[in-house]
N, C-alpha and C positions, 0 to 999 in steps of 0.2 A: 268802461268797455273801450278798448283801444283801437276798433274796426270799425271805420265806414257804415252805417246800414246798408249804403247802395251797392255794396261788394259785394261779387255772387263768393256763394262756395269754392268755387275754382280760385279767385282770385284771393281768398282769404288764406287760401290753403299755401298758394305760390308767395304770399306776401311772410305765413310763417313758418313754411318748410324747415329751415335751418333752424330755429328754437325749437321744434318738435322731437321728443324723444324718440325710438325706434316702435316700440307701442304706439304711441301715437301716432305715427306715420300711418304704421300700417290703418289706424284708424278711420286715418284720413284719405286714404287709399279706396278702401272699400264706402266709405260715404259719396266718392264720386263716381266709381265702377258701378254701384245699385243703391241708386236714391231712391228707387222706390219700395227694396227692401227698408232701406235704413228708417224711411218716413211714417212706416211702421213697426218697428221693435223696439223693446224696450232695449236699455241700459245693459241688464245682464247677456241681453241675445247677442246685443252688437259686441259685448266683451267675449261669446262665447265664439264668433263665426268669425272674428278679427284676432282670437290666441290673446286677446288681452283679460280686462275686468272692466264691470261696470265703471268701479273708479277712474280707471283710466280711460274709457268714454266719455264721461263728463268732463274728463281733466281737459280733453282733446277740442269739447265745443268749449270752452270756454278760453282755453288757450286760440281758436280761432275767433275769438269777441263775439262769441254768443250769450246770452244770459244764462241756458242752462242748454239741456239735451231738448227740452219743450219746445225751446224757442231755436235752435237747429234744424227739427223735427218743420218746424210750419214752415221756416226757410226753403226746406226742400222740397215742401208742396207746394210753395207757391212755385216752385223753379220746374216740377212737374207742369204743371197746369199752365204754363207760358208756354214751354217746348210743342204742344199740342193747341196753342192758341198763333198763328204764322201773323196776325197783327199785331199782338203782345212782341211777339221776336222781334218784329221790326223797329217797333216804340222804343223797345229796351235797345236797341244797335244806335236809335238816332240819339237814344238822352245820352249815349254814354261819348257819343264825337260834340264837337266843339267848328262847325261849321265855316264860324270866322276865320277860323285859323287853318281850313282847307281840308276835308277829309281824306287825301289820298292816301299821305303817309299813316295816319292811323290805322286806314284797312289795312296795307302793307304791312305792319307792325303785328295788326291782331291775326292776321294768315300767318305770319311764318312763325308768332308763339304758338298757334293751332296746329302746326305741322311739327313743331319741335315738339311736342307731345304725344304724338303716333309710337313713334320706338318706342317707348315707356308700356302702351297702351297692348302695342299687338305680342305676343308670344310667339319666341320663335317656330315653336313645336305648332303653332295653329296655321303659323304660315307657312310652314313647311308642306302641312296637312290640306290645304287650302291649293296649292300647286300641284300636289300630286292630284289631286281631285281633277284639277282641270287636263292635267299631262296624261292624263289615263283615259282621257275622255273619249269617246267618237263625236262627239258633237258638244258643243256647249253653246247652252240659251241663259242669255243675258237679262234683267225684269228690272221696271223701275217705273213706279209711277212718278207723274207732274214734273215738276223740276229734273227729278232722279232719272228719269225716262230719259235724257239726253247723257248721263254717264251710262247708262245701261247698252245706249246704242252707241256711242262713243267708243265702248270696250268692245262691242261686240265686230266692230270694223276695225279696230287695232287687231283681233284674234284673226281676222280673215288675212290682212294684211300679212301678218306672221304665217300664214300657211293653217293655223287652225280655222276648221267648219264653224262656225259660228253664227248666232241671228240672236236679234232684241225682242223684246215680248216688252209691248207696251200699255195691253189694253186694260180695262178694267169691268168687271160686269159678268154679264153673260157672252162678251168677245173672246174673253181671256180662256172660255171652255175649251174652245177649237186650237188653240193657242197649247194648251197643257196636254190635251190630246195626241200629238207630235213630241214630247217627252218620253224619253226610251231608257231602259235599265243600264247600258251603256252610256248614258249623256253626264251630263253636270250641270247645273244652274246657280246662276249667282247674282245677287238676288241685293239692289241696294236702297236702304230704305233709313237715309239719315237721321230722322228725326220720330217719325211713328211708325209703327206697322200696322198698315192698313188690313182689313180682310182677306183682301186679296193675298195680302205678302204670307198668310197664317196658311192659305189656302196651297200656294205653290208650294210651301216650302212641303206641306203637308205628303202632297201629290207626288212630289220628289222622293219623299221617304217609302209612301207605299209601294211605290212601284221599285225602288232600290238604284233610283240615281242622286247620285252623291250633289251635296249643295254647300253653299257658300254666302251667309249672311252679315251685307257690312253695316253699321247702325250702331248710331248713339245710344240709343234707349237698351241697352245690355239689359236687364233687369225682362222686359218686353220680350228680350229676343230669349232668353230659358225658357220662355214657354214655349219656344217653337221646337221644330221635327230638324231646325239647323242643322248638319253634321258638323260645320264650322263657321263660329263668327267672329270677326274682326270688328272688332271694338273700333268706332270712331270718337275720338274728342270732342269734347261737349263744345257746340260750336253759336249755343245762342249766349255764352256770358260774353262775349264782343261783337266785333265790327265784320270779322269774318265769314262768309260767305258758306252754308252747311255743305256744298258742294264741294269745295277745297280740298279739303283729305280725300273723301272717297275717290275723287278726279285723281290724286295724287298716286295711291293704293292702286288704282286700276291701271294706272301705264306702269306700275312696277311688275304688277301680274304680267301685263301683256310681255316686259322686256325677259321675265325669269322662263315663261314658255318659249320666246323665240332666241335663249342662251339655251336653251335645251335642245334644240333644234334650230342652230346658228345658218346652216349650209344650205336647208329649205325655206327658210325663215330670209335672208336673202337673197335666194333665188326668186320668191316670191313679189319682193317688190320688187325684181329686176323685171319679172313680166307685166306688174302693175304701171314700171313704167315704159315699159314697149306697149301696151294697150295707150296709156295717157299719148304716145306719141302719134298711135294709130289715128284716135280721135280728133288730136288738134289737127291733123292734118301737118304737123312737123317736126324734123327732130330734137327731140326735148334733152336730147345725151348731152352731159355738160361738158364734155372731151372736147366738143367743139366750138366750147367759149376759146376767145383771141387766149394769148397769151402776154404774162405782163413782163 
């Protein structure tokens, strides 16, 4: 076997992209897009829903130094079963830095391969789908629990900013009722939940569908997110095989949203902050117009 054991799937896959035929690719494609399909089917299935053949599924785990599809297979539930464990993530982020030797530039390194993997990941036609959803919107409610909760509300103060109505849904429980209540058949919500989908997340998106406002779900766990009422999900990059930070892309993702809204609506979208900053000058009590820095 010519692979590491400590290599996740991601990193076996980038180590032998170039020796992979075009079958295989695609193999290998769909084993990172739905692990939790692949970590249950057999050989013929994975040859049937990848256009390839069982043969060429085995050729594929074993060209990535697996022992067979078995051992693939348990690969990918252990890799499951960590995503959903947030001390296991951390464990796996410290063994794989080298502390001695400084961990800055590592993180650095494993964020921007994290981010060089998005274009690959999202479809233009979803992103397409995903804008128009909010450019149509009367209102759009932003969701995200624990960590996520601060991109939820991060985006939803870039949309105000921009001139769109916009607010965060944070809560969880029996809060988040009164919360969902205030969704309206003209709204949108967008909905980011990098690593699991909680009840809650099965719950909005749910609430969104019956009532007929369009949603926007961003998240690693693709395989999780089919079973929702989604109208669109933007795939995130698997973000616990390094040192990368699971907030990274979706943080990244959401100020692209914010900037393609306020290119659609440039002229109010500017006007907007110009009042935001005649209010900031109101407050400080002076004027913050930058006309009136010296000149050099």
């Amino acid at each position: 076997m010519n692979t590491s054991r400590t290599e996740s799937l991601g990193q076996r896959i980038r180590n032998q992209v170039s020796k992979l035929a075009s079958g295989e690719r695609a193999v290998a494609d769909y084993l990172q897009r739905h692990p939790e399909e692949a970590a249950i089917s057999s050989a013929a299935k994975l040859g049937e829903v990848t256009g390839t053949s069982d043969a060429t599924v085995i050729r594929t785990a074993r060209k990535l130094g697996f022992d067979g599809l078995n051992d693939l297979k348990r690969s990918l539930v252990d890799h499951l079963a960590r995503r959903r464990d947030p001390a296991q993530v951390l464990d796996d982020r410290v063994q794989r830095l080298h502390p001695e030797h400084g961990v800055l530039q590592p993180v650095i390194d494993a964020g921007l391969t994290l981010l060089g993997e998005v274009p690959a990941l999202i479809d233009s036609a979803d992103w397409s789908r995903a804008v128009a959803a909010l450019n149509g919107a009367d209102h759009i409610w932003t969701y995200g629990i624990g960590p996520s909760a601060a991109i939820a509300e991060h985006l939803a103060l870039g949309l105000r900013r921009a001139g769109r109505p916009a607010d965060s849904w944070t809560a969880t429980g029996f809060r988040l009722a009164d919360d969902l209540l205030r969704l309206q058949p003209a709204h949108a919500v967008v909905v980011v939940a990098p690593l699991r989908l909680f009840h809650e997340i099965g719950v909005v998106l749910d609430h969104a569908h019956r009532i007929g406002a369009r949603s926007v779900l961003l998240t690693e766990a693709i395989d999780e997110a089919g079973e929702t009422r989604a109208d669109t999900v933007l795939p995130l990059p698997d973000s616990t095989e390094g040192a990368a930070n699971e907030l990274i892309a979706p943080l990244t993702i959401v100020h692209a949203l914010v900037l393609e809204l306020a290119a659609a609506e440039r002229t109010s979208a500017v006007q907007q902050y110009q009042r935001l900053n005649e209010l900031r000058t109101e407050i400080a009590g002076t004027n913050l117009d930058i006309s009136h820095l010296p000149e050099l």
